[in-house]
C-alpha positions, 0 to 999 in steps of 0.5 A: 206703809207706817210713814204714810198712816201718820200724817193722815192721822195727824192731818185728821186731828188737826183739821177737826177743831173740836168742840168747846170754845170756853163758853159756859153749858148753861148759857141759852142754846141758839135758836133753831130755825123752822123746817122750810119745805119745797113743793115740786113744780107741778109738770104741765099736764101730758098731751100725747102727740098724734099718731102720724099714718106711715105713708105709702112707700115710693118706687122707682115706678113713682119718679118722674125725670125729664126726658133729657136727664142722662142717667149714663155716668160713662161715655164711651170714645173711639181712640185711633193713634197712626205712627206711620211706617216708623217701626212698631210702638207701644200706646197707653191710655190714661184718665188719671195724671200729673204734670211734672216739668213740661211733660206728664206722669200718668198714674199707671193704677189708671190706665184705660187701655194699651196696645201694641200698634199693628202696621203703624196703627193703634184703636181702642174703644174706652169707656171714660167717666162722664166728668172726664174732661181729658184723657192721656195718650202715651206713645213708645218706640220701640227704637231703643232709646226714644222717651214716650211721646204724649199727647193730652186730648180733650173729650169733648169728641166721642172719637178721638184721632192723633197722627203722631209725627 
């Protein structure tokens, strides 16, 4: 702590100056100058705004939509996938995919339906999102080693039908 004080002091001292300068104490003391006052501005008088009457809260009773509006955010479609007399499979349903080198990766976090076929035959009804433009259909054997079948289809129809071959 005491390396510390020392400079300070010495700092200190050196940047006063001091007093003085040789002149004699009986030379005439410089003039000193007027007080100089500053007036404020005075602020523009005060206009209170009008006080605006709060309108009449809306309803939905009060909108009005033209009678071709579509207030719908989901449509529903009709899938059916026939694999023939081929065995059984498995079918899945996506909204939500990828391309990735020729075929689909479908984001399993988003599949719409799946089911085993019964007789060769698989249907679901799917609720999609109204800008839903494509839907992913998965095909799996169950022939031990064939890899999905997949079909990229178009909601353009409210039924959709795929014959896999």
């Amino acid at each position: 702590m005491k390396p510390f004080i020392l400079p300070v002091i010495l700092l200190g001292l050196c940047s006063c100056g001091g007093g003085g300068g040789g002149a004699d104490s009986s030379a005439a003391a410089p003039a000193t100058a007027a007080p100089v006052t500053t007036t404020a501005p005075t602020p523009p008088p005060s206009t209170t705004p009008p006080v605006a009457t709060p309108a009449a809260p809306i309803t939905t009773s009060d909108l009005v939509a033209a009678l071709e509006m579509d207030f719908s955010s989901a449509a529903e479609v009709a899938v059916s996938v026939d694999i023939g007399n081929s065995g059984s499979a498995f079918v899945a349903l996506y909204s939500d995919y990828r391309e990735q080198g020729g075929s689909y990766l479908p984001n399993y976090q988003q599949r719409l339906s799946g089911g085993m076929t019964n007789n060769g035959k698989f249907s679901a009804q799917v609720a999609v999102a109204a800008g839903q433009e494509h839907l992913l259909i998965e095909v799996w054997r169950h022939d031990g080693g064939s890899i999905a079948q997949q079909r990229l289809v178009s909601l353009a129809a409210t039924e959709i039908h795929w014959t896999v071959d």
